[in-house]
C-alpha positions as CSV (number, residue, x, y, z in Angstrom):
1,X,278.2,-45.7,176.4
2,X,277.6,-49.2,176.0
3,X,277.4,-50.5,172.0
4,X,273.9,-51.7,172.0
5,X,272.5,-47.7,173.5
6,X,275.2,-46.3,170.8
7,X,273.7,-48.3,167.9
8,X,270.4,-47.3,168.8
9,X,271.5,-43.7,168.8
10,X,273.1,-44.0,165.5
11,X,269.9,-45.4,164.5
12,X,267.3,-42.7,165.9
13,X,269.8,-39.9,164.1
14,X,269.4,-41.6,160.9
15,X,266.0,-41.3,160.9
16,X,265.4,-38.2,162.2
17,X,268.1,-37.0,159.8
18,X,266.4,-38.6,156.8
19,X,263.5,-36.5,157.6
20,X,265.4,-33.1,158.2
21,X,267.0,-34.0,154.3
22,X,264.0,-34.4,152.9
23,X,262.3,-31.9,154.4
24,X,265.0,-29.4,152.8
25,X,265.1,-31.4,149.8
26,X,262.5,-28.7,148.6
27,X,264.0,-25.6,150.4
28,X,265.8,-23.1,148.4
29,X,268.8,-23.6,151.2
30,X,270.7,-27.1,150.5
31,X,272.9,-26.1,153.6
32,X,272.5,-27.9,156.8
33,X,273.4,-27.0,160.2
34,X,276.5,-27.8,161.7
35,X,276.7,-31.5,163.6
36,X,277.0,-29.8,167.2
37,X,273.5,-28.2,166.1
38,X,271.7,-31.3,164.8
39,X,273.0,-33.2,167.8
40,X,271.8,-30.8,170.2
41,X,268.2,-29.8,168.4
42,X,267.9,-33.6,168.5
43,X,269.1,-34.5,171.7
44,X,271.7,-37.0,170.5
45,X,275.6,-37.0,170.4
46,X,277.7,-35.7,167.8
47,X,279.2,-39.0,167.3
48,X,275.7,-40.6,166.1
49,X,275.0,-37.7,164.2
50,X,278.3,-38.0,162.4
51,X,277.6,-41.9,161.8
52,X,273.8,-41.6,160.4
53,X,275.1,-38.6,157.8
54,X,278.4,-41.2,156.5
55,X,275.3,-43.3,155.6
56,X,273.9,-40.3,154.1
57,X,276.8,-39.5,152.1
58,X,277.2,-43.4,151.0
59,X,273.9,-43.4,149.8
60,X,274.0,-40.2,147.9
61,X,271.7,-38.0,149.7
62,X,274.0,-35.3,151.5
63,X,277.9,-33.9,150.2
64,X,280.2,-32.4,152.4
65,X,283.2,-29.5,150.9
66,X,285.5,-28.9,153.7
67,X,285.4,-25.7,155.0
68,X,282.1,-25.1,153.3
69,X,279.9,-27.6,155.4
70,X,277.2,-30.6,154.7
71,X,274.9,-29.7,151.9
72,X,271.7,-31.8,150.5
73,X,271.3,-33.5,147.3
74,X,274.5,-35.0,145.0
75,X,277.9,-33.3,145.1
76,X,278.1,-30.9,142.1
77,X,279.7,-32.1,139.1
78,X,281.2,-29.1,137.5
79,X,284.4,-27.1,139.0
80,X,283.5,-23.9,139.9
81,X,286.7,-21.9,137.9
82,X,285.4,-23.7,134.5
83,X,281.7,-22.0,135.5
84,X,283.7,-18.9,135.5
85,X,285.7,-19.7,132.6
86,X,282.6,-20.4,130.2
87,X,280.7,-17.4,132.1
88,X,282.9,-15.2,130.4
89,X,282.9,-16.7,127.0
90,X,278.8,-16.9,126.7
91,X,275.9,-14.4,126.7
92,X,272.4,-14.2,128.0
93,X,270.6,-15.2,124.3
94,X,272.8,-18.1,124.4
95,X,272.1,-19.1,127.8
96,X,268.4,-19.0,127.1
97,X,268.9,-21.3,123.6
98,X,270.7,-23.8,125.7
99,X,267.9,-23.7,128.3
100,X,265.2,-24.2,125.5
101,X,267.4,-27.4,124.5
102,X,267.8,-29.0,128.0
103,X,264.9,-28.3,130.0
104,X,261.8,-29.3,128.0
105,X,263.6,-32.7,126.7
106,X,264.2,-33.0,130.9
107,X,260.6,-32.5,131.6
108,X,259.3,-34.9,129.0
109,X,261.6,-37.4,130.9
110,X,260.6,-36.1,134.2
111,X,257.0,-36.8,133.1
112,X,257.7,-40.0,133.0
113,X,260.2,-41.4,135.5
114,X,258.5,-38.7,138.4
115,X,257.1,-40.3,141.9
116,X,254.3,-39.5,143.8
117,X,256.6,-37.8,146.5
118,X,258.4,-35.7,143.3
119,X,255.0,-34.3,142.2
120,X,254.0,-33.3,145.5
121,X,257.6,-31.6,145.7
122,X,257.1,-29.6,142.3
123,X,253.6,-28.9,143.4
124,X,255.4,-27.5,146.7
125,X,258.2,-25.4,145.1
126,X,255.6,-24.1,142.5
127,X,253.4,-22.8,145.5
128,X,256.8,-21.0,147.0
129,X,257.5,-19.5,143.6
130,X,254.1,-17.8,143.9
131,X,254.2,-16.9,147.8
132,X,257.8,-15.1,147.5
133,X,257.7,-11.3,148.9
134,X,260.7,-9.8,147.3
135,X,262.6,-10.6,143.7
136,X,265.3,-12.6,145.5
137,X,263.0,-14.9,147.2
138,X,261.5,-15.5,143.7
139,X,265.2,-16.0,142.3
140,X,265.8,-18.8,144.8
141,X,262.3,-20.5,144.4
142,X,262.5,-20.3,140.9
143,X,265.5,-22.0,140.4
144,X,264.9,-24.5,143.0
145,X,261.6,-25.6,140.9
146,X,263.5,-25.9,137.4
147,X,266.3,-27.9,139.2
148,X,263.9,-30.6,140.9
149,X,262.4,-30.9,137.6
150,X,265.9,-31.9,136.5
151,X,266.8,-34.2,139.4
152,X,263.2,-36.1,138.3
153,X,264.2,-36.8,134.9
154,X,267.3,-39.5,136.5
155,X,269.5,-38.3,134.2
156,X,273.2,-38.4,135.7
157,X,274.5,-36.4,132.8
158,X,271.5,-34.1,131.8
159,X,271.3,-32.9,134.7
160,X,275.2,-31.8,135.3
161,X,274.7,-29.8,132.3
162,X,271.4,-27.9,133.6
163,X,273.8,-27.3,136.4
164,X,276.2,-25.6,134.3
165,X,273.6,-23.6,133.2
166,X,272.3,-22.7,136.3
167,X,275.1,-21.7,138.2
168,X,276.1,-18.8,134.9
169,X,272.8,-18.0,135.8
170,X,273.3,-17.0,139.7
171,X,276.3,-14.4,138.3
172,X,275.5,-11.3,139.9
173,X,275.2,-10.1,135.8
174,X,273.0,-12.5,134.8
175,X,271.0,-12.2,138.2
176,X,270.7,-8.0,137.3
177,X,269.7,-8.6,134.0
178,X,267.0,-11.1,134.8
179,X,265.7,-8.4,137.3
180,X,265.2,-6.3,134.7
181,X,263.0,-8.5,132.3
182,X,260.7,-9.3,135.6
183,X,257.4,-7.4,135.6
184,X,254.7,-8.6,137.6
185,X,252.8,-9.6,134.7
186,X,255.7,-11.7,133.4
187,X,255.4,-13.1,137.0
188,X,252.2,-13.7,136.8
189,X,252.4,-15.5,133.7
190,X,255.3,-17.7,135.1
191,X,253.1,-18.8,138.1
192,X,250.2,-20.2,135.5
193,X,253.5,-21.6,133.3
194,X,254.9,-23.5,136.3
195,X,251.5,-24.6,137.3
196,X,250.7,-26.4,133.9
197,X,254.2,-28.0,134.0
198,X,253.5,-29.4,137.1
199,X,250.1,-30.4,136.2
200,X,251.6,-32.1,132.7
201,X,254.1,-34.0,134.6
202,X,251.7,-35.0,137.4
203,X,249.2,-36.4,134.4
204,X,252.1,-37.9,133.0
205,X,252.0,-36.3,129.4
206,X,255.6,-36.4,128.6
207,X,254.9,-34.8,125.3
208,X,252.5,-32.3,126.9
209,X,255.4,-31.6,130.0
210,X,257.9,-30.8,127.1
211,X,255.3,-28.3,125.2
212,X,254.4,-26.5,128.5
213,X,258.7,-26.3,129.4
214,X,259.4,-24.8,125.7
215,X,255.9,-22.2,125.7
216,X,257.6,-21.0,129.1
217,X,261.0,-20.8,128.6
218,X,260.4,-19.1,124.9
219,X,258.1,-16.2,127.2
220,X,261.2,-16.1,129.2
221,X,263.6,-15.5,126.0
222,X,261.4,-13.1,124.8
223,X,261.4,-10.8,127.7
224,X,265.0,-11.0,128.3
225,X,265.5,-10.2,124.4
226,X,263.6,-7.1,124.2
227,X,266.2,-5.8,127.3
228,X,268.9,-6.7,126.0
229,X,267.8,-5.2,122.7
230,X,267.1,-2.4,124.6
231,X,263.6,-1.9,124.3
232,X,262.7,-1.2,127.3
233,X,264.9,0.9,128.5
234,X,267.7,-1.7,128.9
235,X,270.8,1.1,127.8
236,X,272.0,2.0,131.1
237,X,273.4,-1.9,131.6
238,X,276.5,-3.2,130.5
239,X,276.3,-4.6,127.0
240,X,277.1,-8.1,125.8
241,X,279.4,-7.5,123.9
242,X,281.5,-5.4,127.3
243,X,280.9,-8.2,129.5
244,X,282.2,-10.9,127.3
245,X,284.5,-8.9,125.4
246,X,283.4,-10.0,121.9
């Protein structure tokens, strides 16, 4: 291949695979395919494909783990055995009063550092949370809209520890309990929560983005409190107290 065709190669994956990232930028699946699948959906060779995503990588927009394969977005900050470590040490109460600390704060700042193209990706992920079919779809869209939130406030350190908090969250425990404290009018009330976020941030009311953030997340705490407490019916579950072995 002679260099000037391979250059412009290079070049035509690059910008076909900036599109691809941030069209799943806002998809619940950070994965992407393998190369020898982008090069062939795109008709290009796997060598150009490899070139445009080390350009990727440089500029911070894709990770690779070996074994794992190419995911989009920053490489996560946190190990995965300390997740497991302070899974085991924490409970659901106290993952809620660490969410009401983090998140509103990071949509006050998201408020007011947000683009025009983040809006339009909250206003997205907000309509996905509202269109999912089944409890896992809701899971996924869920904490895809929280995160983004998170990645809009441009805060390197902030948002490594909403990350910590997130992935205790996806523990098949945590996931089970939250299934529990879901009733379609707790959905319901989500979906008008996450719409008035999105509209607070969007306005840019960084004082109203961080109200509308706590009001939600406190609704959240309160469902997830009465299960645990057992009032509705929560006794068949394992208790704090056995899962952490306080």
């Amino acid at each position: 291949m002679k260099p000037g065709k391979e250059r412009l190669n290079s070049s035509i994956a690059l910008e076909k695979l900036r599109e691809r990232v941030e069209t799943q930028s806002v998809s619940a699946d950070p994965k992407l395919p393998p190369e020898r699948e982008l090069a062939a959906s795109m008709g290009l060779g796997r060598r150009a494909i490899r070139r445009a995503m080390e350009v990727l990588e440089a500029e911070g927009l894709i990770w690779r783990h070996q074994g794992k394969g190419t995911f989009v977005g920053r490489r996560p900050t946190v190990h995965p055995y300390l997740i497991g470590e302070i899974s085991e040490r924490t409970n659901p109460l106290e993952v809620m009063e660490a969410r009401l600390q983090i998140e509103p704060p990071l949509a006050r700042i998201a408020a007011l550092r947000a683009s025009a193209e983040d809006i339009s990706s909250l206003e997205k992920l907000a309509n996905k949370v509202v269109t999912a079919l089944d409890d896992d779809g809701w899971e996924l869209w869920d904490s895809a809209f929280h995160r983004r939130i998170a990645e809009c406030a441009g805060n390197g350190l902030m948002l490594a520890l909403f990350d910590v908090v997130q992935r205790i969250r996806h523990e098949p425990y945590w996931r089970y309990l939250r299934g529990r404290a879901r009733t379609p009018e707790s959905r319901e009330n989500s979906h008008r929560d996450h719409a008035e976020i999105v509209a607070m941030i969007g306005s840019r009311d960084g004082a109203g983005a961080e109200r509308a953030m706590r009001r939600h997340l406190a609704a959240v705490n309160a469902n997830l409190q009465a299960i645990v407490a057992g009032e509705d019916g929560g006794a068949d579950f394992p208790s704090i107290e056995r899962r952490t072995g306080s």
